[in-house]
VOPAGU-2260 file (C-alpha; in pm, 1 decimal, decimal comma):
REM VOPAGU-2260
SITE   aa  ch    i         X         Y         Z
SITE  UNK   A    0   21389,0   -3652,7    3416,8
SITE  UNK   A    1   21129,5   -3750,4    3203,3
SITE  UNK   A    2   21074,9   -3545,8    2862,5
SITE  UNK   A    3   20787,8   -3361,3    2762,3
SITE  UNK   A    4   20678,5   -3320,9    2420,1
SITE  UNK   A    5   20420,2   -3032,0    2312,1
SITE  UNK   A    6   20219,0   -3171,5    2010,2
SITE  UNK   A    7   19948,2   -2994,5    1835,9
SITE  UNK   A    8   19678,8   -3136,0    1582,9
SITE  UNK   A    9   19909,7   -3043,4    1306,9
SITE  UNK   A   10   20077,7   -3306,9    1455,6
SITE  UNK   A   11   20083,8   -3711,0    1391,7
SITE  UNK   A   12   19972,8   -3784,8    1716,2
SITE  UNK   A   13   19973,8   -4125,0    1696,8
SITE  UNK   A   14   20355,5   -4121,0    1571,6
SITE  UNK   A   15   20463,9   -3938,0    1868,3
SITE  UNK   A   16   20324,1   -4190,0    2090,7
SITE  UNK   A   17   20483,2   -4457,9    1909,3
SITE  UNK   A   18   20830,5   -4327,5    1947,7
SITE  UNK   A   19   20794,0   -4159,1    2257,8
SITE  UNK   A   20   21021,4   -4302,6    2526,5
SITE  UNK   A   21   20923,1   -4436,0    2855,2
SITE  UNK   A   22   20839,4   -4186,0    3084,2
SITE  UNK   A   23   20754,5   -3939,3    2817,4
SITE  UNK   A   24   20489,7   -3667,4    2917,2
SITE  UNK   A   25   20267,2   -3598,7    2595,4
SITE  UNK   A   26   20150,4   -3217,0    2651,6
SITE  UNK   A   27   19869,1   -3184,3    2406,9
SITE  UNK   A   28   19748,0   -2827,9    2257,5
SITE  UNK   A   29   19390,4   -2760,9    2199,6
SITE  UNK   A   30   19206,6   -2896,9    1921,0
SITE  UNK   A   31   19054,6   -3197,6    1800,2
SITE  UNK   A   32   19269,8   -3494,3    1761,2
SITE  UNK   A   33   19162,1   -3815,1    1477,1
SITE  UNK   A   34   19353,3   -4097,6    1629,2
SITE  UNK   A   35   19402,0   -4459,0    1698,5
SITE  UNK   A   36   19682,4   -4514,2    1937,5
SITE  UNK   A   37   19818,7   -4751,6    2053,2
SITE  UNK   A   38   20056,9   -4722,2    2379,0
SITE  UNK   A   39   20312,5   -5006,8    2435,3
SITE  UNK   A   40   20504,6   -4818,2    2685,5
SITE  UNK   A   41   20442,4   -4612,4    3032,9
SITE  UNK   A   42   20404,3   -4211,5    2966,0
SITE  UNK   A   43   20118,3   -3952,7    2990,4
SITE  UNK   A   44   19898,5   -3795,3    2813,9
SITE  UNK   A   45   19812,5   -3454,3    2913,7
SITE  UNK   A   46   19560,8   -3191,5    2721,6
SITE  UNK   A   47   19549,5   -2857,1    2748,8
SITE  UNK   A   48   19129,4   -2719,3    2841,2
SITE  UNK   A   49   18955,9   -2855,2    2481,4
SITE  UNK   A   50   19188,0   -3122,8    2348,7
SITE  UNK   A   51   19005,2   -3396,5    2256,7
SITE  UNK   A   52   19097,0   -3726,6    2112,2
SITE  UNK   A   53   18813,4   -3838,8    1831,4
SITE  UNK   A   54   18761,9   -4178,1    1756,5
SITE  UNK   A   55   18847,0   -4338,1    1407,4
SITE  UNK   A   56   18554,6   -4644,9    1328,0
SITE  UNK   A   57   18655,1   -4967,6    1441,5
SITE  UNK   A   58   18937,2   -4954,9    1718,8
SITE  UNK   A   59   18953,8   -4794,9    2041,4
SITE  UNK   A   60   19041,3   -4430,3    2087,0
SITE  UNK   A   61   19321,8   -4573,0    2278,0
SITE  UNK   A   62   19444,3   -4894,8    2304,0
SITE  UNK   A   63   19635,9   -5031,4    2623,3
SITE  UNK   A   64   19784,4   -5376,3    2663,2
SITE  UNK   A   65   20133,7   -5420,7    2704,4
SITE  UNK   A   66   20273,2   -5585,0    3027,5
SITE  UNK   A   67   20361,3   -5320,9    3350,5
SITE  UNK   A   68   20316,1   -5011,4    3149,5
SITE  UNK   A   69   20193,9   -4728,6    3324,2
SITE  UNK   A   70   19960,6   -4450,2    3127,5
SITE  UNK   A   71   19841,3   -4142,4    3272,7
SITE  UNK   A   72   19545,8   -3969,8    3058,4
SITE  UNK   A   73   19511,8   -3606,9    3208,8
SITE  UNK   A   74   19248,1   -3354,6    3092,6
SITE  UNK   A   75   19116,1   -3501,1    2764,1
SITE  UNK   A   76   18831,7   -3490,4    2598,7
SITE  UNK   A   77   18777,0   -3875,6    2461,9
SITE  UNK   A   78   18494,3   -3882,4    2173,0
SITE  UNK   A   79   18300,3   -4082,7    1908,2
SITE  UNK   A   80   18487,3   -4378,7    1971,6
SITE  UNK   A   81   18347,5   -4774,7    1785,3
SITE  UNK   A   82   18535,1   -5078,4    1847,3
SITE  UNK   A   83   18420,2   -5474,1    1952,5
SITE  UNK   A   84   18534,6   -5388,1    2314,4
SITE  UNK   A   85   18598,5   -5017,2    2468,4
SITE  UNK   A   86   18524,8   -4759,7    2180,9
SITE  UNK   A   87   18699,4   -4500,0    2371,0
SITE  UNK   A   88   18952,0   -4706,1    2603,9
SITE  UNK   A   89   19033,5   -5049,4    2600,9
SITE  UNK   A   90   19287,5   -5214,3    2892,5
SITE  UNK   A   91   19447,5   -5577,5    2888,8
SITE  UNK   A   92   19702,5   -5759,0    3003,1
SITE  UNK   A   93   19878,3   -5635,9    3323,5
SITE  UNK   A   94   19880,9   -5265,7    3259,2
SITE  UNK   A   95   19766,7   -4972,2    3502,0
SITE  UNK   A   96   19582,7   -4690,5    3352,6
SITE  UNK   A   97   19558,5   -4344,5    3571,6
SITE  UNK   A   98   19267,3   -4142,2    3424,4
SITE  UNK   A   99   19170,3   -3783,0    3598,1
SITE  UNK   A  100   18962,0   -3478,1    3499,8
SITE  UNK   A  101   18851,6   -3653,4    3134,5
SITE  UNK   A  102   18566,3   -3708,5    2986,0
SITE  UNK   A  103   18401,7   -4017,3    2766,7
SITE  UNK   A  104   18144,7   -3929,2    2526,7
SITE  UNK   A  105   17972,6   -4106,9    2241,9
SITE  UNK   A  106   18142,7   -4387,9    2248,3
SITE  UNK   A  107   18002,0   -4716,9    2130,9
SITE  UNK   A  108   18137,1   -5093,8    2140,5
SITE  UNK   A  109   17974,6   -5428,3    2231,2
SITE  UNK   A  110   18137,1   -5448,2    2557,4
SITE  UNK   A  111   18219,5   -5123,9    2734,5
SITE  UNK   A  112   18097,3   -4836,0    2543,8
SITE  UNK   A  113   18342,5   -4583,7    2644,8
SITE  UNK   A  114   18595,3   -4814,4    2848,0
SITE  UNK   A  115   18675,1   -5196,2    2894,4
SITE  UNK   A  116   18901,5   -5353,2    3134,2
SITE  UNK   A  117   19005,3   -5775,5    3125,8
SITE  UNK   A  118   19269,2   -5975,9    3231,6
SITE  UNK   A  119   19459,8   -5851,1    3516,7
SITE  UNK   A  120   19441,5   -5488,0    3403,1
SITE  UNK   A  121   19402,5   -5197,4    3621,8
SITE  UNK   A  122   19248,7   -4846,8    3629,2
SITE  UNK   A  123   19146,2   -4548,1    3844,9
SITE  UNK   A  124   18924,6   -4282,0    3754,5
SITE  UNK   A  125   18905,2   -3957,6    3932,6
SITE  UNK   A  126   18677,2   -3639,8    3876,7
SITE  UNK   A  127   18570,2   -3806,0    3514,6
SITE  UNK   A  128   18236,1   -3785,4    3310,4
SITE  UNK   A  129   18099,9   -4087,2    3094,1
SITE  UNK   A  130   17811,8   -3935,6    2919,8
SITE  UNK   A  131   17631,8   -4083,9    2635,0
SITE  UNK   A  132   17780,6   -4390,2    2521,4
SITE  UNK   A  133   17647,3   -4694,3    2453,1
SITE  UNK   A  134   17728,3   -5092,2    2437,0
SITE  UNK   A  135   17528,6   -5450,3    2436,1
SITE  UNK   A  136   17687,3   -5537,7    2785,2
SITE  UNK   A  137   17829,8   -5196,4    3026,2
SITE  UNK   A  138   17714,9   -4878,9    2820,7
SITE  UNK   A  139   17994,1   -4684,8    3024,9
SITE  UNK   A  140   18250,2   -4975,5    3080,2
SITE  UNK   A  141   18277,2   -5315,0    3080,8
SITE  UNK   A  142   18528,5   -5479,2    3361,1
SITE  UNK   A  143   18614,3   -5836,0    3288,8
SITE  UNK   A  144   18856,5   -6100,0    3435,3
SITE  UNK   A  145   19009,8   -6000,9    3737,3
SITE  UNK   A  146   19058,4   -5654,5    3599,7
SITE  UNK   A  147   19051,9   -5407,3    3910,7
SITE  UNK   A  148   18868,3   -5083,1    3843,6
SITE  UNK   A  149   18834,4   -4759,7    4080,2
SITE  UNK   A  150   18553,2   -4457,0    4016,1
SITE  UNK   A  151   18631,1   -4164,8    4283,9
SITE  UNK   A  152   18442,4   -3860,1    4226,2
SITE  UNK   A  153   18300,8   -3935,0    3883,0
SITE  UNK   A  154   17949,8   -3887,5    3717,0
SITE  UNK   A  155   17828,1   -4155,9    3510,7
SITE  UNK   A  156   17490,8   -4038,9    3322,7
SITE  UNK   A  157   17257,4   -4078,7    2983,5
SITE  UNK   A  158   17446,2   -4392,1    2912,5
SITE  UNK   A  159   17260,8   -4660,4    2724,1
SITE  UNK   A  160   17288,0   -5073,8    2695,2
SITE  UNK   A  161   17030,5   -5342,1    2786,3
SITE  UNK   A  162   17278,8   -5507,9    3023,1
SITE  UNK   A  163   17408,4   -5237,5    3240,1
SITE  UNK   A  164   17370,3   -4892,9    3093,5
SITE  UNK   A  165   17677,4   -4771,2    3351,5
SITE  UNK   A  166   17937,2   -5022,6    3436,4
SITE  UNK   A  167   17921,3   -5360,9    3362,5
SITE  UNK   A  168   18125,6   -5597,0    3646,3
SITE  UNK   A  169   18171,1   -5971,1    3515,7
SITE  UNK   A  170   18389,7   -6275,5    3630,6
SITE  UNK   A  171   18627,9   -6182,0    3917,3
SITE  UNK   A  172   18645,7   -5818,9    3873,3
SITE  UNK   A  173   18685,8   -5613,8    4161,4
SITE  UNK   A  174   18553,6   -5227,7    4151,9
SITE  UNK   A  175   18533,8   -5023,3    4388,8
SITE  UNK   A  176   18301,3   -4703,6    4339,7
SITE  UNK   A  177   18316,4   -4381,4    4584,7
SITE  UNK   A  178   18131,5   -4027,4    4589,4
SITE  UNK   A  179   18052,4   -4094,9    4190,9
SITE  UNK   A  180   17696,5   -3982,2    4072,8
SITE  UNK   A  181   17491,3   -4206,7    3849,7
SITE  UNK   A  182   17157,9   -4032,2    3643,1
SITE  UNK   A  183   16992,3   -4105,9    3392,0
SITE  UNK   A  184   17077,7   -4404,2    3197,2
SITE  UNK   A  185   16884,6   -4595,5    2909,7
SITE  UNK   A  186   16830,5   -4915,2    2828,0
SITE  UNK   A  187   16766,6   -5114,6    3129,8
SITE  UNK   A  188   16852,4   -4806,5    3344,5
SITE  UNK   A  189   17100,5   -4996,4    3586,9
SITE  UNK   A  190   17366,5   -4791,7    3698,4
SITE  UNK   A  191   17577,3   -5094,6    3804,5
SITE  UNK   A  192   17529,9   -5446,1    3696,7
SITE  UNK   A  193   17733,3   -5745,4    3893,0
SITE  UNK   A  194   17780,5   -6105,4    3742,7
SITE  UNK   A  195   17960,7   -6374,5    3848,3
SITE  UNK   A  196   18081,1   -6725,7    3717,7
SITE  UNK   A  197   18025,2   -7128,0    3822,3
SITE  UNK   A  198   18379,9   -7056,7    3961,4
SITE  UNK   A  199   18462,8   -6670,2    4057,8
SITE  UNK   A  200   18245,3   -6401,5    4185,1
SITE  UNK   A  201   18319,7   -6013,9    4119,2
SITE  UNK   A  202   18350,1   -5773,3    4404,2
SITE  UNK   A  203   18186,3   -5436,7    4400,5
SITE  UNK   A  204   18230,4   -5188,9    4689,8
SITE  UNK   A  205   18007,2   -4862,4    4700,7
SITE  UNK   A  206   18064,6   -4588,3    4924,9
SITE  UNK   A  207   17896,0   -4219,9    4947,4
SITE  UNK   A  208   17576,2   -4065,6    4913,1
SITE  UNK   A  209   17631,8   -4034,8    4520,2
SITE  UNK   A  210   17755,1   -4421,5    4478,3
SITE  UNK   A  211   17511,8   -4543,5    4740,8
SITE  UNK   A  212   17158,7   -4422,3    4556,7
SITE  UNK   A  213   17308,4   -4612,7    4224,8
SITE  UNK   A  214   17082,6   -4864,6    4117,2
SITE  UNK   A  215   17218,4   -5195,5    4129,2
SITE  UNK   A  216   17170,7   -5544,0    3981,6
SITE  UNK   A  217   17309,5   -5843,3    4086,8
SITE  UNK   A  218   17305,1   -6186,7    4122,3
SITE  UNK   A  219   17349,1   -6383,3    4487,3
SITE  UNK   A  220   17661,1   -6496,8    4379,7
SITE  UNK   A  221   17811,2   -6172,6    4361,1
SITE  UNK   A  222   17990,9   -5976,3    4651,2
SITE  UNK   A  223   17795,0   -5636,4    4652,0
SITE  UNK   A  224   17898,4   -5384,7    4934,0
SITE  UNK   A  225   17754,9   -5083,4    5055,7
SITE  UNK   A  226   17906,6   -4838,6    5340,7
């Protein structure tokens, strides 16, 4: 059975995630949370209502990238994030990243605002908010590579970036996006922005009344679906 561990923000945080076993469940108490972590093996972390993990300049809030992990992030609060790529999550490599019920909020990076994907990286996002955050290229998230990325029952709104204030989908990304509501963004105002390569082309699936008023740009060469 896998262990859980009850940490508070008296706590080192990022310590306990460091030696945390695989499997571990992280049970976090209420309260705010000054971290960079890292995870380099499968576990979860789970907050209790008003634990929130704030960003430290310069690196992602969390950082995700070893090989066949497996991260759950339950019930957070992710905040004031800065980093080159994903100021509040970044993904890489082959790892699969579960996020449900959190919420993304003034984050800032050049790709991905609050969350970036590349590689073959995974994620799915259910019942989670991006609000307010802000990159040069996916003001809400950036997927790259053949990163695979699913929104179900999200809201994505008063994001800001002059190439695709929501999500950003480059290369041969596939994402697929289902009763999620888009409002409000700056910058160019796109909710979804789709760009392919000479040599791949990303796929982008929207279903729903939310996902299908989203206001999408994208090139020929991309695979755009609505239904």
């Amino acid at each position: 059975m896998a262990a859980t561990i009850a940490v508070t923000p008296d706590d080192d945080l990022a310590e306990v995630v460091a030696e945390a076993d695989a499997g571990a469940v992280i049970s976090l108490a209420a309260g705010d949370y000054a971290v960079r972590l890292v995870v380099r093996r499968s576990l979860t972390l789970r907050g209790e209502a008003g634990a929130t993990l704030e960003g430290i300049s310069g690196r992602p809030v969390v950082r995700v990238e070893a090989d066949g992990v497996e991260v759950v992030l339950d019930g957070l609060v992710v905040r004031d994030g800065s980093a080159e790529l994903g100021g509040g999550l970044f993904i890489a490599g082959d790892a699969a990243v579960t996020v449900r019920g959190c919420r993304f909020e003034g984050c800032s990076a050049q790709k991905g605002g609050a969350v970036y994907l590349g590689g073959g990286a995974s994620l799915s996002c259910e019942e989670t908010t991006f609000a307010g955050n802000e990159a040069k290229q996916g003001g809400a998230m950036h997927v790259d590579g053949v990163a695979r990325v699913t929104l179900r029952g999200c809201e994505v709104s008063g994001n800001s970036s002059p190439r695709g204030a929501g999500v950003s989908v480059h290369d041969g990304a596939t994402v697929v996006i289902e009763d999620t509501r888009f409002a409000e963004q700056g910058g160019d105002g796109v909710d979804v922005r789709v760009r392919g390569t000479t040599s791949r082309a990303p796929e982008v699936t929207l279903r729903g009344a939310g996902a299908k008023a989203a206001r999408v740009d994208a090139l020929p060469e991309s695979a755009v679906t609505v239904g």
